[in-house]
Structures are given as C-alpha cells and as structure tokens.
DRENZA-223971 format. One record per atom (N, C-alpha, C, O): x, y, z. Coordinates in steps of 0.001 Angstrom, whole numbers, padded with zeros to 6 digits, always signed. Example, Ala and Ser with C-alpha at 12.3 -4.5 7.8 and 13.67 -1.06 7.14 Angstrom:
+013190-005690+007800;+012300-004500+007800;+013200-003300+007800;+014236-003319+008465;+012850-002250+007080;+013670-001060+007140;+012900+000030+007870;+013409+001138+008039;
***
This chain:
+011807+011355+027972;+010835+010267+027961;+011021+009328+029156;+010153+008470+029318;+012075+009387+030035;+012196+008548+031440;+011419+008860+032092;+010996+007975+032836;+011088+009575+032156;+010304+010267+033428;+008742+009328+032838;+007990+008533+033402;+008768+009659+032067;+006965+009109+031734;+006718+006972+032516;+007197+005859+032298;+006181+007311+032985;+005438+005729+033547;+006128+005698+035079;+006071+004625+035679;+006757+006807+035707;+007094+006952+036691;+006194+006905+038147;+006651+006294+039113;+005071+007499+038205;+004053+007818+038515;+004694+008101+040480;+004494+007400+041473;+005440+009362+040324;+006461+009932+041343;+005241+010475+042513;+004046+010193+042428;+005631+010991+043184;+004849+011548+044632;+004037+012661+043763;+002849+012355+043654;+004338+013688+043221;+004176+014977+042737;+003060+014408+041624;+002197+015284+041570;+002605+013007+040454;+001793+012709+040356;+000628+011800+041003;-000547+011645+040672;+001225+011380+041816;-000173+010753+043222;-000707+012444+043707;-001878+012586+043357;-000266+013457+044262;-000952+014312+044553;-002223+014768+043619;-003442+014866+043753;-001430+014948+042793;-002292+015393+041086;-003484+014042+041494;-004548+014299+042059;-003198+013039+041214;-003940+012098+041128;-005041+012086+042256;-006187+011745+041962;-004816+012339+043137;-005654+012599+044965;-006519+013732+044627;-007661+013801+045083;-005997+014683+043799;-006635+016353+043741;-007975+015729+042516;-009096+016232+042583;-007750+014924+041751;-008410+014601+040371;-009266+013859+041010;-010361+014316+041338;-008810+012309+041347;-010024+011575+041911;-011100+012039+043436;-012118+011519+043891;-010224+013318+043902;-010954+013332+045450;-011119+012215+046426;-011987+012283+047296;-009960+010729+046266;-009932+010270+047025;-009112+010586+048421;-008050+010984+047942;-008981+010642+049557;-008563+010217+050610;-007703+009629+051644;-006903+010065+052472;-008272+008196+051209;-007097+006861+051918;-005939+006807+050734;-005826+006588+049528;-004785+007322+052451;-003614+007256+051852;-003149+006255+052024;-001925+006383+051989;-003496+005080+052236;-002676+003576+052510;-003265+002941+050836;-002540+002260+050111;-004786+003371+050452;-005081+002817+049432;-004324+003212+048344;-003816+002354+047622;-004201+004212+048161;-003146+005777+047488;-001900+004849+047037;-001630+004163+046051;-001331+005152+048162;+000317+004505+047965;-000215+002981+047450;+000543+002881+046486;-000945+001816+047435;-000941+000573+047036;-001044+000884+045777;-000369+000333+044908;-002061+001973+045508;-002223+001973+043701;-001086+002660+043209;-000918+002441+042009;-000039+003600+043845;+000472+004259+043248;+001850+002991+042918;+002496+003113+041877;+002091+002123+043657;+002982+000995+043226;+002275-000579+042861;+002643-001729+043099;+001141-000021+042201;+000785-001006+041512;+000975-000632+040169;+001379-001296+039215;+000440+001127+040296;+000711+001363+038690;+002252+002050+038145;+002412+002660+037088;+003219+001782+039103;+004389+001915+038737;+005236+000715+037947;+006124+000953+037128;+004804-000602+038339;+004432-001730+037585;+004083-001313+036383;+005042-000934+035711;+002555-001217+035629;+002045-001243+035383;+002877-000497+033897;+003068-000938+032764;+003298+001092+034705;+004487+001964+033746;+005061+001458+033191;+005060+001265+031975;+005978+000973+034333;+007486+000113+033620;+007066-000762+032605;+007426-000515+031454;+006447-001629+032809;+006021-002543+031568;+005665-001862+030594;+006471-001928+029665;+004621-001109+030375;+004116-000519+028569;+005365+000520+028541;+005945+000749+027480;+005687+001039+029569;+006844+002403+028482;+008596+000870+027851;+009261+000948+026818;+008676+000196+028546;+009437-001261+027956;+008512-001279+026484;+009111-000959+025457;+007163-001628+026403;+006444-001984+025327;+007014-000906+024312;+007828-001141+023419;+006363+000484+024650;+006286+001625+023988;+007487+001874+022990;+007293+002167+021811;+008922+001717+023631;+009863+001887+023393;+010415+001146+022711;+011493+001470+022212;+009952+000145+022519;+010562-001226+021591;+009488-001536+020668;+009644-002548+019985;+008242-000740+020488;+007482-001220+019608;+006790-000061+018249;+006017+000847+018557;+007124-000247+017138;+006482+000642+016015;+005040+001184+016876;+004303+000237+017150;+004521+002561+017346;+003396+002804+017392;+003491+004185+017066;+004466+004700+016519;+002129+004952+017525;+002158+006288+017333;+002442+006952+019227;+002106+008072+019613;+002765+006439+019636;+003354+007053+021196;+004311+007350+021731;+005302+006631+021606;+004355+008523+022522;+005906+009267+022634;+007078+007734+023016;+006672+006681+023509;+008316+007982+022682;+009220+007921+022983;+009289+006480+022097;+010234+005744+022381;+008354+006024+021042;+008078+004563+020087;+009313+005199+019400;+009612+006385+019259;+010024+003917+018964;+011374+003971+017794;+010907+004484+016508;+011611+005153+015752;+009248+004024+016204;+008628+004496+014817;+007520+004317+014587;+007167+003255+015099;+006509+004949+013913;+005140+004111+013717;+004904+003685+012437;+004855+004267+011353;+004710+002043+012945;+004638+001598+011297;+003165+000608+011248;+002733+000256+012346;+002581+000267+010290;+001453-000117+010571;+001883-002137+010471;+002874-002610+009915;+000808-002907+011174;+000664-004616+010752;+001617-004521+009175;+002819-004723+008999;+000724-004203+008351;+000915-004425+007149;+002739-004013+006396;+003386-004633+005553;+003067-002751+007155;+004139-002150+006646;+005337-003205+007248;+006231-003799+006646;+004958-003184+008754;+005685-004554+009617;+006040-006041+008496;+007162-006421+008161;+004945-006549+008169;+004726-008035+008126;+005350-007511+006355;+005699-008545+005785;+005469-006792+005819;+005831-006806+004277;+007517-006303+004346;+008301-006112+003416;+007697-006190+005677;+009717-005330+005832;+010096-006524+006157;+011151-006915+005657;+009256-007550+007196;+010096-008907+007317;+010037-009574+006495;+010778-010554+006573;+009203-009458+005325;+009304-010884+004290;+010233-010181+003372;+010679-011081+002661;+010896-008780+002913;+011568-008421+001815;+012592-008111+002678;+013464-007677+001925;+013082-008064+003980;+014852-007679+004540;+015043-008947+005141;+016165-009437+005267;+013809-009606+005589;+014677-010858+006599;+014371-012141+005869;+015274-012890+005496;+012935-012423+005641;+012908-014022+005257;+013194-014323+003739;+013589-015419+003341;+012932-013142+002867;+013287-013504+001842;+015225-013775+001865;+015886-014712+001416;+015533-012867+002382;+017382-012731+001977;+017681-014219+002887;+018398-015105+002420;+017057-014322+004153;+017722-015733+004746;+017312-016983+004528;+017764-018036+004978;+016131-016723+003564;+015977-018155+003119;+017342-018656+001720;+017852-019750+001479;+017602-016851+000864;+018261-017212-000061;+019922-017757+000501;+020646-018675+000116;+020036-017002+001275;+021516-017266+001926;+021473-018733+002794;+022479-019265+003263;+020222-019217+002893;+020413-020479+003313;+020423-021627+002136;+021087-022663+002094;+019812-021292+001529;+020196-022054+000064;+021336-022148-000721;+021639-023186-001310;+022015-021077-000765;+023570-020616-000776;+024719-021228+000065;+025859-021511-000304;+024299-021328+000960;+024665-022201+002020;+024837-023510+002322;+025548-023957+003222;+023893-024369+001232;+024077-025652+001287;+025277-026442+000738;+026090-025819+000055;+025482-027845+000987;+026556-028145+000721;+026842-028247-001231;+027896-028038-001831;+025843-028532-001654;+026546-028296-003300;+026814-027337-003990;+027053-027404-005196;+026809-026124-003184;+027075-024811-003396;+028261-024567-002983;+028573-023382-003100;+029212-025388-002447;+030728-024933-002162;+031260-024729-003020;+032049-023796-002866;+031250-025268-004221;+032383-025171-005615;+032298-023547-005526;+033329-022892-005679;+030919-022842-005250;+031148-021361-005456;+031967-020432-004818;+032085-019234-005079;+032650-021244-003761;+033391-020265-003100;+034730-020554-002591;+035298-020477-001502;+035060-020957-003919;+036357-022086-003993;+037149-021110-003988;+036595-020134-004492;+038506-020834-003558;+039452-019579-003844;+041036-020116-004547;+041906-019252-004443;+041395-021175-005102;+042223-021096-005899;+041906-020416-007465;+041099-020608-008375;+043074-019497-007176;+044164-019878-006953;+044650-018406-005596;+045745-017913-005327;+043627-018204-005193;+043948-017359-004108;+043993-017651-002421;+043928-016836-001501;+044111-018951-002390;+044156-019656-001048;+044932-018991+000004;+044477-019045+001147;+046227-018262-000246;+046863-017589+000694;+045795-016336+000797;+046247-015554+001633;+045023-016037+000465;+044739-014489+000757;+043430-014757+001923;+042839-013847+002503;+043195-016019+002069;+042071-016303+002483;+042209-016763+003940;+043348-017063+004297;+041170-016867+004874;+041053-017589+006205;+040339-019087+005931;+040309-019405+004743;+039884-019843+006680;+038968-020563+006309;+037665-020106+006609;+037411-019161+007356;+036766-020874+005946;+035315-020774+005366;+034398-020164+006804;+034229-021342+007120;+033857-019586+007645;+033126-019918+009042;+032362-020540+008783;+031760-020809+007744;+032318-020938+010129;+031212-022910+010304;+030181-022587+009382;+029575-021542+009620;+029842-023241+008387;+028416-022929+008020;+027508-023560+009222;+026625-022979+009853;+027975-024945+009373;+026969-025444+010197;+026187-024383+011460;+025031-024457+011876;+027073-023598+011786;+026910-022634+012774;+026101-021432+012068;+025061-020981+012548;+026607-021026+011039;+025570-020213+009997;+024042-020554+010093;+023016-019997+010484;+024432-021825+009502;+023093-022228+008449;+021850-022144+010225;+020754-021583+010238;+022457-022820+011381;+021723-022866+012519;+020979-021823+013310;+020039-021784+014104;+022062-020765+012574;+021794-018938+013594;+020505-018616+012397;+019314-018729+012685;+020945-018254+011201;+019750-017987+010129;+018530-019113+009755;+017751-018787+008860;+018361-020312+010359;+017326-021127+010441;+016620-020523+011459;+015536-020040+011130;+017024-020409+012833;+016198-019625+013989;+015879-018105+013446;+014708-017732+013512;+016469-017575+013128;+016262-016339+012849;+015131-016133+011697;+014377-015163+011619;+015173-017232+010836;+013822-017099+009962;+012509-017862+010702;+011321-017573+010560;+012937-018636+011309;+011712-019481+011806;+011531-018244+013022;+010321-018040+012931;+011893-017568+013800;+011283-016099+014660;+010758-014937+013592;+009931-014107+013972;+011261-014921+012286;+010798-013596+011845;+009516-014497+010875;+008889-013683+010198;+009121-015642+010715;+008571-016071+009915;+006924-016529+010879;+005833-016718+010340;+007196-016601+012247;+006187-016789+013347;+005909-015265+013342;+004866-014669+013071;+006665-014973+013574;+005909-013115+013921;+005352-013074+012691;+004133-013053+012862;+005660-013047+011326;+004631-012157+010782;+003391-012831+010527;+002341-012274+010209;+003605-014287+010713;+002307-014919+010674;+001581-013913+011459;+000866-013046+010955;+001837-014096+012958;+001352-013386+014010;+000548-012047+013420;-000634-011746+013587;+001798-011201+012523;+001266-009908+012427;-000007-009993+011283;-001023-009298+011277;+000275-010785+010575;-000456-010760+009242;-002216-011564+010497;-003273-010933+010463;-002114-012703+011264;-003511-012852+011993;-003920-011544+012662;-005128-011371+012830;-002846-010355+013171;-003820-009421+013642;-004616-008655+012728;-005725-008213+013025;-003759-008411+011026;-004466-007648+010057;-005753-008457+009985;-006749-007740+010078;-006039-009940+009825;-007473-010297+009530;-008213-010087+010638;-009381-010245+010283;-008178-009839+011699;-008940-009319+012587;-009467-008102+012770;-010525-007826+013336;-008527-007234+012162;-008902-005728+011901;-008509-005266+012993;-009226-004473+013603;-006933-005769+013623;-006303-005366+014607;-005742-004180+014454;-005872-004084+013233;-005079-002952+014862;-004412-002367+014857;-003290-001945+016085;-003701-001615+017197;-001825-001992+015758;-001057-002264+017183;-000979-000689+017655;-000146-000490+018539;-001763+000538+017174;-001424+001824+018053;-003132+001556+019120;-003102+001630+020349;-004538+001239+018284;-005473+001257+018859;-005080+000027+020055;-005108+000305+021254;-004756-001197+019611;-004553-002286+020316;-003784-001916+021825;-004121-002235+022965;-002598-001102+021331;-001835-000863+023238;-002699+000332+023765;-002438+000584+024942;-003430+000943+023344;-004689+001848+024112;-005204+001367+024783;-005430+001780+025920;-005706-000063+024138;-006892-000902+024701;-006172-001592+026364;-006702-001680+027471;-005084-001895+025987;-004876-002524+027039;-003702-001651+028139;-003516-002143+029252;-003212-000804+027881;-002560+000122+028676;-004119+001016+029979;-004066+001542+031091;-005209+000747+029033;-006601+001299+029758;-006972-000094+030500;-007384-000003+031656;-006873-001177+030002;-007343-002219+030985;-006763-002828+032404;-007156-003357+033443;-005256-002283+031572;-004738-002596+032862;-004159-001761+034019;-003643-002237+035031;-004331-000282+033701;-004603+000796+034839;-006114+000860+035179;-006292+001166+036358;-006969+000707+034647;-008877-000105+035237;-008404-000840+036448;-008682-000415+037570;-007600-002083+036241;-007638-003100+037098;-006751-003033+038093;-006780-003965+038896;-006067-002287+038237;-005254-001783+039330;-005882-000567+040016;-005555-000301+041173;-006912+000303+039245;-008173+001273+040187;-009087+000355+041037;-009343+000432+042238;-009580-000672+039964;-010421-001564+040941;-010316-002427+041940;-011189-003013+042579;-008743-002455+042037;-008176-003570+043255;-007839-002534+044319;-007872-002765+045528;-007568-001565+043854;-006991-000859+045236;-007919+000540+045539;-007617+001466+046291;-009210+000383+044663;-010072+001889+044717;-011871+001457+044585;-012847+001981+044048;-011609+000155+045442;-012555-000862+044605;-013993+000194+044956;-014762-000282+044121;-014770+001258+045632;-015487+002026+045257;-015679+003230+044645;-016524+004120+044738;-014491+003008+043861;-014138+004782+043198;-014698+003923+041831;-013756+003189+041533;-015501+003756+041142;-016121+002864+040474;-016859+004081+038975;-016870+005286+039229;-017174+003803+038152;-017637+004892+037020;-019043+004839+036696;-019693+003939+036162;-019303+005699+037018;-020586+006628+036645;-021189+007212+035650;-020571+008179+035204;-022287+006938+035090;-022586+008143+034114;-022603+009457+034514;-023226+009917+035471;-021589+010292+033413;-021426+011359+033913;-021609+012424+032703;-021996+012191+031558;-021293+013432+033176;-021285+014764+032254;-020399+014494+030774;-019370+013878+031052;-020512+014790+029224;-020211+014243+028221;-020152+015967+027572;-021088+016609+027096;-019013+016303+027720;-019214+017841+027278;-018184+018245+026276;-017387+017416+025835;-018179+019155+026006;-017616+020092+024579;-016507+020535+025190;-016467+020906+026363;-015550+020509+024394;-014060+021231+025258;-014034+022609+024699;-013901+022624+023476;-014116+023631+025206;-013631+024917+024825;-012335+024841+023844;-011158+024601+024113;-013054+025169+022462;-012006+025997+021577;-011465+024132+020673;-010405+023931+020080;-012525+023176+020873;-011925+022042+020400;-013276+021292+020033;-014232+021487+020784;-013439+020424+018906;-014192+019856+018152;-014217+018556+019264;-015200+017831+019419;-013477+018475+019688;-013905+016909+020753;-014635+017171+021819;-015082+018278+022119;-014831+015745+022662;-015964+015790+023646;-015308+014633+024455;-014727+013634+024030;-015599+015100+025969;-015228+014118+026815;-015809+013992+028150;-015973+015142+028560;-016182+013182+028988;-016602+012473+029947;-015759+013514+031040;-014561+013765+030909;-016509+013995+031995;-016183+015793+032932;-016762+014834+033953;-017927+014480+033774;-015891+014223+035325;-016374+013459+036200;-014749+012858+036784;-013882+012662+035932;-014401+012567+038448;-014084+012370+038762;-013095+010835+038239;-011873+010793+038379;-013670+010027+037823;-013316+008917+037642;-012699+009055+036491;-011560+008587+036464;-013229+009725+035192;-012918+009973+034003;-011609+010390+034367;-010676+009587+034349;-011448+011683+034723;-010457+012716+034943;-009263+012048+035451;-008137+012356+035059;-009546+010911+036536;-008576+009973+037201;-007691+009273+036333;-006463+009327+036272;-008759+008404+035468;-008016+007300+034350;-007436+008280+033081;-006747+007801+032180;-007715+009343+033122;-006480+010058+032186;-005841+010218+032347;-004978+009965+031506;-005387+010934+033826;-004303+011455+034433;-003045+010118+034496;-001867+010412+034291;-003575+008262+034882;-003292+007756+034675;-002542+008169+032963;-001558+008776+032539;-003397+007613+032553;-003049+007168+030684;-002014+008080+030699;-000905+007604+030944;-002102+009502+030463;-001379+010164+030218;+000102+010115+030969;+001124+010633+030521;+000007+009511+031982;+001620+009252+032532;+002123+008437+032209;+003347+008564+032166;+001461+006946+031734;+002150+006432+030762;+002835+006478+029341;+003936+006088+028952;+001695+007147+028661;+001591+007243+027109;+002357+008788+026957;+003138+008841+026008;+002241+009913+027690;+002908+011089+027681;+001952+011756+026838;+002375+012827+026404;+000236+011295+026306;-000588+012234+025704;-001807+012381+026605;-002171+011525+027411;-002227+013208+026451;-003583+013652+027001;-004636+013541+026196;-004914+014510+025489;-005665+012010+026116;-006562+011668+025206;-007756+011838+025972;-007961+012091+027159;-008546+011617+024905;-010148+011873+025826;-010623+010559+026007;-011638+010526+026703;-010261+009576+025648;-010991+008097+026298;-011876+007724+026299;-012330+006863+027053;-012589+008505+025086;-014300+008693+025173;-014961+006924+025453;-015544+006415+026410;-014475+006335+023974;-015000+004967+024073;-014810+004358+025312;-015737+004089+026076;-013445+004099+025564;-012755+003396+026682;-013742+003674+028085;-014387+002917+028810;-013583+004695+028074;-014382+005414+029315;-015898+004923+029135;-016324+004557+030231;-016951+004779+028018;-017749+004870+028233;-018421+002879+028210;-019408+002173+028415;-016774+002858+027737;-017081+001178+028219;-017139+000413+029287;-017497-000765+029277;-016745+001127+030378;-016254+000988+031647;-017956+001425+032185;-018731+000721+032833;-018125+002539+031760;-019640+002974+032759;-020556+001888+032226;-021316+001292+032989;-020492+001596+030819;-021859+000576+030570;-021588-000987+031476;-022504-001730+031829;-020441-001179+031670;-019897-002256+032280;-018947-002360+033057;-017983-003031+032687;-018935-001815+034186;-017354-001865+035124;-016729-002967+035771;-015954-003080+036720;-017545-004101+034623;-016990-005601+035129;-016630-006093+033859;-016484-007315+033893;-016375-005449+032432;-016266-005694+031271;-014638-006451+031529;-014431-007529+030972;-013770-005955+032206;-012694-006859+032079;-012548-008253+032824;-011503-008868+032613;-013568-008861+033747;-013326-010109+034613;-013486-010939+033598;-013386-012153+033773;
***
C-alpha cells in the first residue's frame, strides 16, 4: 500500500499516454502537485474507518459515534466520577498500606480523561451532524479526493477541460462509463490514490455539466 499516492515517473507516462497531453513542464507541475495531493488522502485513508485499500477498517458515522459513547465517554465520564474527592474512602488500603505505592495524581488523571472526553465527545457530535446530513465518510472522501485532483488538472492543464463524451457499456460488466480523454485521465489519477479503479460516472458527469462547480 506505499506505493499507492506516489504518482512515480512510470505513472506520469501512463498519465501522458491517457490524457494525450504533451507539455512536459506542465506534466511535471501536475505530477508534484498531485504528489501532494497523495500524501495527504493516503495519511487520510490510513487513519480513517472507510471502504479503501490500505483503511484500518470500514465502519459506518453511526457504528463510529455509538463505539465512542459505549468504550470512551461513557467509561470516562464514570471513572471521572470515581475519581472525585469523596470517593477516596474507596480506595483506602489499611490494613494493607505496605503492599501499596501511593495513589497517582488524580489531579493529573482527572485532567488527561477530562480532555480526552471533551475530544471524543466533540467528534461524535461532529459524527452524529454528518449522519443528519445524510453524510457518508466512504462517499464523502470520493467526493473530495475527486475535487481535489480536478483542481490540480485545472491549475496546471487549464485546457485539458471536460467534455461531453462517449457514456458506454463495459464489456462483460453491468456498469457504464464516460470513454474520453479527460475521463480516462481523472481515473488514472483516482486510482493511484485510492488503489481502485472506479467509473466516476457522477463525479465525472459533474464536472462536464459544470467545470467551474468547484470555485
């Protein structure tokens, strides 16, 4: 999975052969714009529940925002309550005082598990506002892993621009996809990030109705 978001010499060729562009000064600007571009989502990819190679797991908003309220905020709110000062008699150790160290700082406790609930207690707010939106975080990094290899085509390819194009049947497959230079380009992209080969239908055909949809 290292290799993926690399976007090495051996895929700029690929990429030159796909788009039929040319200028190799423009070439090399995009090819280290979207090496950027890599590094950041395969960082994302890798640290975040989705359905994309090299993700730790895919878990959905909902599965997320219901693991932090039953492993983290519920247990550290209780252990902070536990924690308070009229709760010492409970952890009195005579008559076993030699077997013991002293107590660790609560104050230092109670301070580490206050932050730690007030971060897991902001995120799931967070996660629980993307469920009312009808967010989803595998569709959601599509959306923007495509917006932001778009905007690095359009800064450094600013007339390699999308077209209505051919919308055809794949041999031996129930899907359909956009058969055109530009199309073919922004996959070859996607796919070096994400490590799948999708058809982009929407994405793609959002770009031709509007190739200014992201300013």
């Amino acid at each position: 999975m290292s290799d993926l978001g690399s976007f090495d010499d051996d895929w700029l060729l690929e990429f030159q052969r796909k788009s039929g562009i040319t200028d190799e000064a423009a070439l090399k600007c995009l090819q280290r714009d979207l090496q950027v571009v890599g590094k950041h989502y395969r960082r994302v990819i890798e640290t975040t529940p989705c359905d994309l190679k090299g993700s730790p797991f895919n878990k959905t908003l909902t599965q997320r925002g219901d693991w932090l309220q039953s492993n983290v905020i519920n247990p550290a709110s209780r252990l902070l309550a536990s924690l308070a000062d009229e709760q010492k008699p409970w952890f009195s150790t005579w008559p076993y005082e030699k077997q013991f160290d002293q107590f660790p700082d609560r104050e230092r406790i109670k301070a580490d598990l206050e932050a730690i609930l007030e971060f897991s207690t902001l995120l799931q707010r967070s996660l629980r506002g993307e469920q009312s939106w009808d967010a989803a975080t595998n569709q959601e990094l599509r959306f923007y892993i495509f917006k932001d290899a778009y905007a690095a085509v359009r800064k450094n390819l600013p007339d390699f621009t999308p077209k209505q194009s051919i919308y055809a049947e794949l041999q031996d497959e129930k899907t359909k996809r956009f058969v055109d230079p530009f199309s073919e380009a922004m996959r070859h992209i996607y796919a070096e990030i994400t490590g799948i080969d999708e058809q982009l239908v929407r994405l793609i055909r959002m770009v031709i109705q509007d190739p200014n949809w992201d300013l």
